[in-house]
Every structure is written in structure tokens, then in C-alpha cells.
N, C-alpha and C positions, 0 to 999 in steps of 0.2 A: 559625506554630507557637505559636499563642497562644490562650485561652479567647476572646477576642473575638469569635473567627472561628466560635463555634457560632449566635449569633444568626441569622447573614447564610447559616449553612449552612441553617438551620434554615427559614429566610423561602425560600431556595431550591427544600427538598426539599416543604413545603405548597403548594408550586403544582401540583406533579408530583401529589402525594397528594389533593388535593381535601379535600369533608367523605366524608359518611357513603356511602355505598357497600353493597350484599349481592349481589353477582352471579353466577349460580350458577355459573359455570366458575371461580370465584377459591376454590383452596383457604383462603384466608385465612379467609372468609367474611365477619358482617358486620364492616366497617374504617371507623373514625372517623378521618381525621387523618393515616390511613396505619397508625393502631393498631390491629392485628388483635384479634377476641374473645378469642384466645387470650393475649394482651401484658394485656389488662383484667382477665382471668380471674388470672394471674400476679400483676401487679402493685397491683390497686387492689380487685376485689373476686371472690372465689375463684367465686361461682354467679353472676355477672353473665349476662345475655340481651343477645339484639339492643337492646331496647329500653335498656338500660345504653350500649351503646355508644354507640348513636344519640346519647344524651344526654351523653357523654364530654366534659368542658370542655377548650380548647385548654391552659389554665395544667398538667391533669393530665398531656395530651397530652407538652406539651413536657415536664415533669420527667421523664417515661419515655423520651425521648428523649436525654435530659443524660446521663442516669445508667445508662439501659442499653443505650444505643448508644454514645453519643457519649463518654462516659466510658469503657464499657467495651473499647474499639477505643485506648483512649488517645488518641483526636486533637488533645489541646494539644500534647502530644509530636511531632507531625507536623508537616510542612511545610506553609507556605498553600498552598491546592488537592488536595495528595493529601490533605491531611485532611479535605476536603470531599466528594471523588473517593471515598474509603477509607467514610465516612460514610454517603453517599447506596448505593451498593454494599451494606452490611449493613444497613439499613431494607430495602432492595428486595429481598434475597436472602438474610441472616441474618449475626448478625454474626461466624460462626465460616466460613462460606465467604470472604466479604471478606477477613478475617485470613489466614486459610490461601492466597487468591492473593498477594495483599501480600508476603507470606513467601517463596511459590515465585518470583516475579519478584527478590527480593532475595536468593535463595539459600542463606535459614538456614530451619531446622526447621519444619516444617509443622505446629505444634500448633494451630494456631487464637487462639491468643492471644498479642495483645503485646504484647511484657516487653521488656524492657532490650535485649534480643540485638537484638529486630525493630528497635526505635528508633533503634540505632546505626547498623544499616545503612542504615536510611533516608536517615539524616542526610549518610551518607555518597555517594547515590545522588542523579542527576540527577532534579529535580522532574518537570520537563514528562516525558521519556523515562516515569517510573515512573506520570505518569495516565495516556498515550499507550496505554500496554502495560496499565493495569490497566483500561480502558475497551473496550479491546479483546477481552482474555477476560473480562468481562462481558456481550457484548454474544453473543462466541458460546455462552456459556453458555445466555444468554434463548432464541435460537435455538434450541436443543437440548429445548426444552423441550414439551411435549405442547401446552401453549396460547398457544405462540405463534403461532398462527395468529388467533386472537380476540383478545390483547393484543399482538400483534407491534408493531403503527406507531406505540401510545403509548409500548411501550419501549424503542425504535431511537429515539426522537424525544425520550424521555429520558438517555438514555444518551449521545446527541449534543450536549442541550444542558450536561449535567453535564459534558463533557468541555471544553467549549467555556468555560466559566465556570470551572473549574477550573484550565486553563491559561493564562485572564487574572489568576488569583487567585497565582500561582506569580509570573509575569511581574511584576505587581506589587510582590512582595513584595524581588525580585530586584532590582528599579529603587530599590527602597527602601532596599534592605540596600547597593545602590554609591552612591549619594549619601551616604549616614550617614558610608560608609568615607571619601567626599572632602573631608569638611569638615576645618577643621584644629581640630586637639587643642588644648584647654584650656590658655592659657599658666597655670603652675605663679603662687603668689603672689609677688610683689614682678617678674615675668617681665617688666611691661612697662617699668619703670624700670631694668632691666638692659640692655635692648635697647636703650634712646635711651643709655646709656650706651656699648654700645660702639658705635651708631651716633656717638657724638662723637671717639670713639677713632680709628675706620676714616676719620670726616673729615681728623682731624688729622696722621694718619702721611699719608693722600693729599695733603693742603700742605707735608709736610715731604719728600715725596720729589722733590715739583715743583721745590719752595725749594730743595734740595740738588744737584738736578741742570739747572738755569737755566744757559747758557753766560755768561760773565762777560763782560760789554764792555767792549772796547778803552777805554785813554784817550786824549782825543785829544792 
């Protein structure tokens, strides 16, 4: 649940995304980075062409990624893994569908954006179970779609790996977060000079209860 976690999302979703791309069954059309003409047109330059995208740098790549995915989905506010899961889902599909299943699987309002409402419940909601289920109606959405038959295996093959990295990302975080809770707590100041203190205390009531209760011997 932390900004960190955009780097490593990030290095994740460019392998899936490749470079530059124009194929003609891909409504996107031509995609640098996974950045569609349309995301270039929007964010960096309003009459950009192919040739703009083609030439798109990764550093611009990514701040559209920061800022209008990966921000805008709120994923510091998310768990390790669904907010990777949550992530990779609105690059691939838009980030107002993501939102809106996130939502339906957690049970509050289906506006497409997440605000404070969504975030709670998250928090609230078992990691693994919520990529499990949020990878699953992704995966039958892609199915449903006109061209999954031409992109189908790259993304059932996607979708499998995001799942699979995603609930080692949870896992981890889980492993992290019970260790932290077993260490022990910071003794307070002057804590350890009180402690040998009443460890001399607890010695000495145990020699006096010895000394007190020793059977007395006979004289002879």
C-alpha cells in the first residue's frame, strides 16, 4: 500500500506492453509503451501522428502512467498486489472499468472512481480473494470481446501472469506485516535499568523464601 510499489508495477506491465505497435485490429491504434495515440493526443501533444508516438520517450511514457493511471485509480491507497492487479486492469481496459469492478466485487457504488468509500473497503477485504476474483472478471470480459480471437493467448497469458505476481505481491506483504507485529516493542527510556532492577528484587524475595522455609536441624 505504498508508492514504491509503482516502479516494480510499472517494470511489470512494459513487458506485457512492448515498444511501439500499429496493428490494424487494435482499436487503440498506433501504442508506444502501451500508450495509446489517443493518451498522446490528451496528454502531451493535442495533433500528434504515428510518427509522434513512435518517437514517445519512456520518462513521458511513464509520468502518464503515474499520474493518469496509477494515481488516478488511487493505488498507494491499496494493498500490495491489488494495487498492481487494480493497475495493470485500467492500462489494459480503461481506468473507469477497473474501478467500477473493484467496486462491484467490494459492494459499494459503482461510480468508477476511487474515493475514500472504495478505499475502506478495500482495506477491509481479503487481498488474495479480491485479485482472485478481480482477474477473473477481467479475463471474462477480454473473452467477450470481438478480438479476442486475434489477441486472445497474449491476454489469458497476461492476465495469468498479473495474477500470479500479484498474489506473491499480497503474500509478501502479509509475511512482512506478521513479522513487524512479532518483534518486541521498544523498551520506553531508563526500561532497561528497571528491569535488572526488579530482576534483583525477584532474586532476592526467591532466597528469602528458601531461607524462610529451610527445616531447622536437630541439635545433637
Amino acid at each position: 500500500m505504498a508508492h514504491e510499489n509503482f516502479d516494480d508495477a510499472l517494470r511489470r506491465l512494459l513487458v506485457h506492453e512492448g515498444g511501439y505497435t500499429n496493428h490494424p485490429s487494435d482499436p487503440g491504434g498506433p501504442t508506444n509503451f502501451g500508450i495509446t495515440i489517443a493518451d498522446v493526443r490528451r496528454y502531451l501533444k493535442a495533433d500528434a501522428s504515428a510518427a509522434d508516438v513512435r518517437a514517445l520517450r519512456l520518462e513521458d511514457a511513464k509520468g502518464i502512467y503515474r499520474a493518469c493511471y496509477w494515481d488516478a485509480l488511487r493505488c498507494d491507497g491499496l494493498p500490495a498486489g491489488v494495487d498492481y492487479a487494480v493497475f495493470d486492469y485500467g492500462v489494459n481496459s480503461g481506468i473507469g472499468r477497473s474501478a467500477r469492478v473493484l467496486q462491484k466485487l467490494l459492494g459499494v457504488a459503482e461510480d468508477g472512481k476511487v474515493g475514500e468509500v472504495t478505499l475502506a473497503a478495500v482495506r477491509a477485504a481479503d487481498p488474495g480473494a479480491l485479485i482472485r476474483s478481480l482477474c477473473d472478471e477481467r479475463l471474462q470480459f477480454l473473452k467477450r470481446l470481438k478480438t479476442w480471437p486475434v489477441f486472445g493467448a497474449g491476454w489469458g497469458r497476461r492476465v495469468a501472469e498479473v495474477r500470479t505476481a500479484a498474489l506473491a505481491m499480497a503474500e509478501a506483504s502479509a509475511s512482512q506485516s506478521e513479522s513487524s507485529a512479532s518483534l518486541p516493542r521498544p523498551v520506553p527510556a531508563g526500561g532497561t535499568a528497571r528491569r535488572a532492577i526488579a530482576a534483583l528484587l525477584g532474586a532476592w524475595r526467591h532466597w528469602l523464601r528458601r531461607k524462610t522455609s529451610a527445616p531447622v536441624k536437630s541439635l545433637p
